[in-house]
C-alpha positions in Angstrom: -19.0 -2.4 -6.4 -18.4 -6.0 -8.1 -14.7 -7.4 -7.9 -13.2 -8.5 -10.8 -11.9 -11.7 -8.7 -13.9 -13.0 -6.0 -10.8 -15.4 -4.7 -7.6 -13.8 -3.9 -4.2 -15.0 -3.0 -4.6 -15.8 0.9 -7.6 -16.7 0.9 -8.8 -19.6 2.6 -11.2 -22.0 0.6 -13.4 -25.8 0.9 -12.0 -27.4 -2.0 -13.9 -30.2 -3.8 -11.0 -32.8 -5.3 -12.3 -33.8 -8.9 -11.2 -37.7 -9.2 -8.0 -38.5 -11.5 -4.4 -38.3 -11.3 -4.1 -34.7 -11.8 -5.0 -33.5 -8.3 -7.3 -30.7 -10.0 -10.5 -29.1 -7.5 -13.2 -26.9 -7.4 -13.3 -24.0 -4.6 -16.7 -24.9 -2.7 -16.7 -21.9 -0.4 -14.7 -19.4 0.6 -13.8 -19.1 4.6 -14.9 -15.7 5.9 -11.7 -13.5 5.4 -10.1 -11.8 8.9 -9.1 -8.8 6.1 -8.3 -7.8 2.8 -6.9 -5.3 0.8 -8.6 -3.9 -2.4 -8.5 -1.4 -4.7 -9.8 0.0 -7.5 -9.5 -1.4 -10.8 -7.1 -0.1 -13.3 -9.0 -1.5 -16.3 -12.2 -1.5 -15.0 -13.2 1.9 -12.8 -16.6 0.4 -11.8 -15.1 -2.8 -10.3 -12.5 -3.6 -7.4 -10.2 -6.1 -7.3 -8.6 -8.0 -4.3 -5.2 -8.0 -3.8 -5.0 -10.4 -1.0 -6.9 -11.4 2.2 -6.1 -12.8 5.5 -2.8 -10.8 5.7 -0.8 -9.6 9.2 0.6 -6.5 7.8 1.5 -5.1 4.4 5.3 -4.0 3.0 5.1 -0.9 0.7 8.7 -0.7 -0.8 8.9 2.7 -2.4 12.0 4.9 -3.6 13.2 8.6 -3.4 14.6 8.5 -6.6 14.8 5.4 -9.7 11.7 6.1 -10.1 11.4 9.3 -8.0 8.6 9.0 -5.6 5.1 10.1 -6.4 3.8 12.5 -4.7 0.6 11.2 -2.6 1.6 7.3 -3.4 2.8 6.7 0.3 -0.9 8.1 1.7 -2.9 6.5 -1.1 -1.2 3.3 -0.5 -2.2 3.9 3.4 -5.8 5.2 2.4 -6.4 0.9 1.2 -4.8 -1.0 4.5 -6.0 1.7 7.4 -9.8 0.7 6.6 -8.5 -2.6 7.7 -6.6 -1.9 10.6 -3.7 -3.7 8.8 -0.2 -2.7 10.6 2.2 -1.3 7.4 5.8 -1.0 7.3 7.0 1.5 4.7 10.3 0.2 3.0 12.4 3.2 1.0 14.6 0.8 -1.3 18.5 1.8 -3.0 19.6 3.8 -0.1 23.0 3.1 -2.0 22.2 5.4 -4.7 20.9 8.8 -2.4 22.7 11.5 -2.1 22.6 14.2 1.1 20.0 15.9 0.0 17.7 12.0 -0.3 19.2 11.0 3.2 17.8 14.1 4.4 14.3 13.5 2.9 14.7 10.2 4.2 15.0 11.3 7.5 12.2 13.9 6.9 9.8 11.0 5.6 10.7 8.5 8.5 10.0 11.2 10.9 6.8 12.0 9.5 4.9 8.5 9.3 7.0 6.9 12.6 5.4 9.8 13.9 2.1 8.8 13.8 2.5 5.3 14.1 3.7 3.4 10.9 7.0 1.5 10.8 9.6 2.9 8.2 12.8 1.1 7.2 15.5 2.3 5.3 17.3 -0.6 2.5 19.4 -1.5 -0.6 18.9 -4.9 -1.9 22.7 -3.8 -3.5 24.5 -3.6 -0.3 22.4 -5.2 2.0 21.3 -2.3 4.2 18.1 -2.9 6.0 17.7 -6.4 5.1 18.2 -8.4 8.2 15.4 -5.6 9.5 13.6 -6.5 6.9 13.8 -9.8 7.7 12.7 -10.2 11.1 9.6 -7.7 10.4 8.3 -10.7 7.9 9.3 -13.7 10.1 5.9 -15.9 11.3 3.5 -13.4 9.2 1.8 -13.1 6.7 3.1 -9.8 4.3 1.9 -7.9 1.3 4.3 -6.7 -0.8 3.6 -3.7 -3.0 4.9 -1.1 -4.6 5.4 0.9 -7.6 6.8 -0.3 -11.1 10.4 -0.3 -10.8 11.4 0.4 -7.1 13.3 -2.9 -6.4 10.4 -5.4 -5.0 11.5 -8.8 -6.8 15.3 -7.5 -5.8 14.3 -7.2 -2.0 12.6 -10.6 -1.7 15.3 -11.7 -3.2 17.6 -10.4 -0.7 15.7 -11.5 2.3 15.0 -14.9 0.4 17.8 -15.8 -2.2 16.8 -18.8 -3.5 13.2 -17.9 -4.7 15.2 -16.1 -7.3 12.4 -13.7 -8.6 13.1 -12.0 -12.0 13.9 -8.6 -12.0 14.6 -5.9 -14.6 16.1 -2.0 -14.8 14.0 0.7 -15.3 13.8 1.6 -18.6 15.9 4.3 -20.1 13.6 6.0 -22.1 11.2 6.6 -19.7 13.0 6.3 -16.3 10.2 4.3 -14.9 9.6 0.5 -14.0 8.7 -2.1 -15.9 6.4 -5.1 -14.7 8.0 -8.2 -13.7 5.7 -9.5 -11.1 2.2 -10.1 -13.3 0.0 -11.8 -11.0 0.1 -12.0 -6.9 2.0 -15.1 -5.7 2.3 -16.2 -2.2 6.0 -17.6 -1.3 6.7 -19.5 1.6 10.0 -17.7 4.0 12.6 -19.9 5.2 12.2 -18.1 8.6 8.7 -18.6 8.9 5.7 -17.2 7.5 4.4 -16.3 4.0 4.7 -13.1 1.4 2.1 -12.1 -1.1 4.2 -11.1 -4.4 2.0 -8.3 -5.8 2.0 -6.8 -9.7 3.8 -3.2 -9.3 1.1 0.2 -8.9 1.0 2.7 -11.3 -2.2 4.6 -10.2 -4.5 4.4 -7.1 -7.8 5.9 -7.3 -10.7 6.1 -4.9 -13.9 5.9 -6.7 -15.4 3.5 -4.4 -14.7 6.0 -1.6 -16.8 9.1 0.0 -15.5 11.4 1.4 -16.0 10.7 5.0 -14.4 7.4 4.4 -10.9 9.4 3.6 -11.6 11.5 6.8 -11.8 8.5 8.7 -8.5 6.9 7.6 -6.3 9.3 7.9 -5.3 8.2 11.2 -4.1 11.5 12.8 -6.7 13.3 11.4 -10.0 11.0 12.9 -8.0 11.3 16.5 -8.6 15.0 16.4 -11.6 15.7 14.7 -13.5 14.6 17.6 -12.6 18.0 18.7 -14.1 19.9 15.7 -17.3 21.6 15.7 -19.2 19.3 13.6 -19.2 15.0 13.5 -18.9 15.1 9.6 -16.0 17.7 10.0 -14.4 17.4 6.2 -11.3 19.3 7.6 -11.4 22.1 4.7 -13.8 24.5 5.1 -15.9 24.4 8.0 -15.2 26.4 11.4 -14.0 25.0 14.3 -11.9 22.1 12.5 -9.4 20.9 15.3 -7.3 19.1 12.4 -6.8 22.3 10.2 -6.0 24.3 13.4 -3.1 21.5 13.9 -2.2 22.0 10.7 -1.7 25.6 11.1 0.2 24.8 14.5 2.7 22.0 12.6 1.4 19.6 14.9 -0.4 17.7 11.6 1.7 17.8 8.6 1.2 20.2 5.4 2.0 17.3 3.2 -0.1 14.9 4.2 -2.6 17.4 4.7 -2.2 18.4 1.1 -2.3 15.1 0.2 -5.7 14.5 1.6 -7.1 17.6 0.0 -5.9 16.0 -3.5 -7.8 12.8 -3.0 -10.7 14.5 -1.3 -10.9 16.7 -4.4 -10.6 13.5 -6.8 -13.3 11.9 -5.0 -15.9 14.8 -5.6 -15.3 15.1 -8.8 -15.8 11.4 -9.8 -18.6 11.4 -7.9 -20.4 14.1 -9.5 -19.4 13.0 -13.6 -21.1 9.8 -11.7 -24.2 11.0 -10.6 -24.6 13.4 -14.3 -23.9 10.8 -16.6 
């Protein structure tokens, strides 16, 4: 697939300087990228487009509620960095507005993806929960920070960071979702050390460049086991012998995420075949 930007923020270029007093260049090459983070386009289906390149880890900051979470947006998110091998903490922003019944699904959701290896952090940009956390997690690296429209990004740099002073806005009333205020990825230098990439909020990820194997692979609980299924190209729905449904079954993989997987294994296929009878 062609990107829709062949240089992203992180990337490391050979700059030509063009003579003159305004310091203006032309990118000669690009330096091989360690990693980078993609997905597809939301204007243009056929094309990707980088997010960034040559990070250490990337930040999702989601919410339970204000804007409630999606269901699936925590595993799609994971389905673009796990390709990579790219460590991701998963940030669950304005603890100070959840109730019991949140905390608990809090707990639930922490349990879940510390579970199989991913770092999850509770915070509130309003009281300060979670921030100094926060903090350390991003000193001396490198971060991509993403998220939904609306979840409290620009509010938690600006916790861990005060005087970049990012603008920020409420969700809107009429619809209870976000509204943009990051437009284009920025990378800000940390006071502490190290760099964040400022990313423009989600609304949808889709997979179209995927296949289906590809989504097998990624799920990282599900690739350690299917080495124990009866066939190497093991989908884990409807084949005997699948060692990832029969841990389903067993609770030792979870429903959700399982469910999860089946969604974008199912959105795959479908896109796949409009493609091929077009």
């Amino acid at each position: 697939m062609k990107l829709t930007n062949p240089v992203a923020v992180g990337d490391e270029v050979m700059v030509s300087m063009e003579p003159g007093e305004e310091k203006t260049g032309l990118i000669k090459k690009i330096v091989p990228r360690r990693n980078s983070v993609v997905r597809q386009s939301p204007r243009q289906k056929h094309h990707l487009h980088l997010l960034a390149a040559n990070v250490d880890q990337a930040v999702l900051i989601a919410t339970i509620i204000q804007p409630d979470l999606k269901p699936g947006f925590i595993d799609r998110f994971l389905l673009m960095t796990e390709p990579h091998n790219i460590p991701t903490v998963i940030v669950l922003n304005k603890a100070d507005l959840y109730n019991q019944d949140q905390l608990e699904l809090f707990d639930a959701l922490e349990y879940l993806y510390s579970d199989i290896g991913y770092q999850v952090l509770l915070a509130s940009a309003h009281t300060g929960i979670g921030i100094d956390r926060l903090k350390k997690m991003l000193q001396g690296k490198t971060s991509m920070i993403s998220g939904q429209s609306g979840v409290g990004k620009s509010s938690l740099i600006n916790a861990v960071q005060p005087l970049l002073g990012l603008r920020t806005t409420e969700l809107s009333d009429y619809s209870g979702k976000g509204q943009h205020t990051t437009t284009s990825a920025e990378m800000l230098p940390l006071d502490d050390g190290g760099y964040i990439i400022d990313t423009p909020g989600i609304k949808t990820l889709s997979f179209n460049y995927l296949e289906p194997q590809d989504v097998a692979h990624n799920f990282r609980e599900f690739f350690q086991r299917s080495t124990s299924c009866r066939f190497h190209n093991c989908t884990h729905r409807n084949e005997p012998g699948c060692a990832v449904k029969e841990a389903v079954e067993n609770g030792k993989i979870s429903e959700l995420r399982y469910q999860n997987y089946l969604a974008i294994m199912d959105e795959i296929e479908q896109q796949n075949y409009w493609e091929r009878h077009k």
